[in-house]
MARRO-665552 format. One line per field, with one value per residue (C-alpha): x, z negated, y; residue number from 0. Coordinates in pm, 1 decimal. Example, Ala and Ser with C-alpha at 12.3 -4.5 7.8 and 13.67 -1.06 7.14 Angstrom:
2
px [1230.0  1367.0] $
pz [-780.0  -714.0] $
py [-450.0  -106.0] $
miba [0  1] $
//
This chain:
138
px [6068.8  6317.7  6358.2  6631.0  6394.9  6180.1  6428.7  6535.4  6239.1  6323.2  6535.6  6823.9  6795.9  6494.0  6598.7  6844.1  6576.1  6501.8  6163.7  6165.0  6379.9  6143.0  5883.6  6058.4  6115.0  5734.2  5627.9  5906.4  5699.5  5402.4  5480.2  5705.5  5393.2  5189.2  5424.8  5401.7  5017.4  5021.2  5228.2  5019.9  4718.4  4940.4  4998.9  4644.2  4493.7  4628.6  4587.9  4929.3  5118.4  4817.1  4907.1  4662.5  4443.1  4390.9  4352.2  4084.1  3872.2  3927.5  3774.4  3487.0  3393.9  3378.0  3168.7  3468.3  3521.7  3907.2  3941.2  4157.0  4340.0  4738.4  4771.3  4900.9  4641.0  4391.9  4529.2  4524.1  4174.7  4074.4  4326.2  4158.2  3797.8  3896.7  4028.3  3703.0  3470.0  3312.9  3422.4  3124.2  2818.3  2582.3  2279.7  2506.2  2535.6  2137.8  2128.0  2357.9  2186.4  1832.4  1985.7  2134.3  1903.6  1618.4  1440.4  1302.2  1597.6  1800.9  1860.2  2111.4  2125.3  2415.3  2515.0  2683.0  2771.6  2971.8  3076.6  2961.0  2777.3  2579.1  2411.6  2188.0  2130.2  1778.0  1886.2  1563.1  1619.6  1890.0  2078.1  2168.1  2293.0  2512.1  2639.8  2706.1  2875.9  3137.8  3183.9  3242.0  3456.6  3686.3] $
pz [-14863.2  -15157.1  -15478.6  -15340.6  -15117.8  -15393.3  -15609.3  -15345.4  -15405.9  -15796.8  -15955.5  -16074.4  -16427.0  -16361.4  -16094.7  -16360.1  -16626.7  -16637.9  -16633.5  -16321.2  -16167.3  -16267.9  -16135.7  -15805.2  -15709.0  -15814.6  -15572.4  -15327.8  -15285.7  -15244.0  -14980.2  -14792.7  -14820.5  -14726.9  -14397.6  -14272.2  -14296.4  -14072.9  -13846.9  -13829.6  -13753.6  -13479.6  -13339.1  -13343.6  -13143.3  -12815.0  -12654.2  -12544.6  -12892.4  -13124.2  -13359.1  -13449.5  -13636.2  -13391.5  -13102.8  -13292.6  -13361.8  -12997.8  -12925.5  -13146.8  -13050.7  -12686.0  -12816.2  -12720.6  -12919.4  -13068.3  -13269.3  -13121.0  -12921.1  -12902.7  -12964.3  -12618.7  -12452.2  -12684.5  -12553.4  -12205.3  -12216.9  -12403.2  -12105.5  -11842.4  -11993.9  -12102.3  -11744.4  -11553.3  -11729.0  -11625.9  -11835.2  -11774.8  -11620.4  -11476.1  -11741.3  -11988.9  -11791.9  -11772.3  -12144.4  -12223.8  -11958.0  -12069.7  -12453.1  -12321.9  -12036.9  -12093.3  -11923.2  -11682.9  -11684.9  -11432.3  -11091.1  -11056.1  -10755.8  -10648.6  -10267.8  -10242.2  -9900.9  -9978.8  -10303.3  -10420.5  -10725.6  -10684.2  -10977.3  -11013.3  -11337.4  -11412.7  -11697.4  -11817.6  -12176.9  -12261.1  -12520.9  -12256.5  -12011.1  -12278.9  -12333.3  -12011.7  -11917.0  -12249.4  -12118.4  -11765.0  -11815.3  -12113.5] $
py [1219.4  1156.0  1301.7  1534.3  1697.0  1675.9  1877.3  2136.0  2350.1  2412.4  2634.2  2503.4  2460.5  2317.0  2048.8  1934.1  1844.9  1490.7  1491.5  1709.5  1438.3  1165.9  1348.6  1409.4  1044.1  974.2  1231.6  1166.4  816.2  959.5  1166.8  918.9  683.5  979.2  1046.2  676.0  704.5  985.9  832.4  549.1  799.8  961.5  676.3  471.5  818.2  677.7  343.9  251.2  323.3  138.5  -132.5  -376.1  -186.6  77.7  -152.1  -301.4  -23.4  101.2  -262.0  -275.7  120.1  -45.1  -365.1  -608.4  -889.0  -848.5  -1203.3  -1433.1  -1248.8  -1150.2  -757.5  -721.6  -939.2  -697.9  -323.9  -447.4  -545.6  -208.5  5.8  -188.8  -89.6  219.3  330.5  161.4  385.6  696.0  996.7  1210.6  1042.6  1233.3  1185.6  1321.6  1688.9  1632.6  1620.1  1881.5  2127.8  2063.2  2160.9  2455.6  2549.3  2417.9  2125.0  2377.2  2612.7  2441.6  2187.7  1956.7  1734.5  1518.0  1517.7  1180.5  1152.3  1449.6  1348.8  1691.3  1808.4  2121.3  2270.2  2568.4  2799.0  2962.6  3199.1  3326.0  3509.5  3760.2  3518.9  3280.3  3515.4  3729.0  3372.7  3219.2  3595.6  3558.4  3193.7  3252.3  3573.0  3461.9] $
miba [0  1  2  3  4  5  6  7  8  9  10  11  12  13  14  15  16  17  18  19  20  21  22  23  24  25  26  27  28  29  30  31  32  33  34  35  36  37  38  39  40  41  42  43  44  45  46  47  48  49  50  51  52  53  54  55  56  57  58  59  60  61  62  63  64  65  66  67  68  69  70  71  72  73  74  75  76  77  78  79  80  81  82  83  84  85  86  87  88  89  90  91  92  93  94  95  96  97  98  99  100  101  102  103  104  105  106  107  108  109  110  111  112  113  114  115  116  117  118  119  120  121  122  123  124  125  126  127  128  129  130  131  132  133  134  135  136  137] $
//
């Protein structure tokens, strides 16, 4: 962003002051610099757009080692574990039903030779069926 851009949102006689112009490129930096951070954010979310920086936290949050290797060799690596991985494993729906559920509140039993999940809800109290209804219906 440049001091024009800057300027565009005064009034007129105040756009031609000088200290509004100084002011304008000062904060016309800022926000440029501002903007490429951002973009740099945007960018470091997703594996196949990362820079450096990104790839390497991506690394380290996946306990790979990321010195002394090229950036490409790097993002391959963290794609390939990345991809390999499974998104929701079965423990973790255990955890999140016993918090929600209860430990007793609830079966789950997985059917592999029919690669088939089947899981059964005990709702006991009145919360937790008001809540499951607004979930299910909306």
């Amino acid at each position: 962003m440049s001091a024009e851009r800057y300027l565009t949102y005064l009034p007129d006689s105040m756009a031609e002051l000088k200290e509004f112009q100084t002011l304008g490129a000062v904060e016309g930096e800022i926000l440029a610099e501002e903007e490429a951070a951002k973009e740099e954010m945007i960018r470091n979310q997703w594996i196949v757009s990362a820079d450096r920086k990104g790839l390497t936290r991506f690394a380290a949050m996946m306990g790979l080692e990321s010195r002394g290797k090229e950036t490409e060799e790097l993002r391959a690596e963290v794609l390939y574990r990345w991809n390999f991985r499974s998104p929701y494993p079965f423990f973790t729906l255990l955890d999140w039903l016993d918090g929600f559920c209860g430990a007793d509140g609830y079966t789950a039993e997985v059917i592999r030779e029919e690669y088939r999940l089947v899981v059964l809800l005990e709702v006991h109290n009145k919360e937790k069926r008001r809540f499951w209804k607004s979930t299910c219906e909306g």
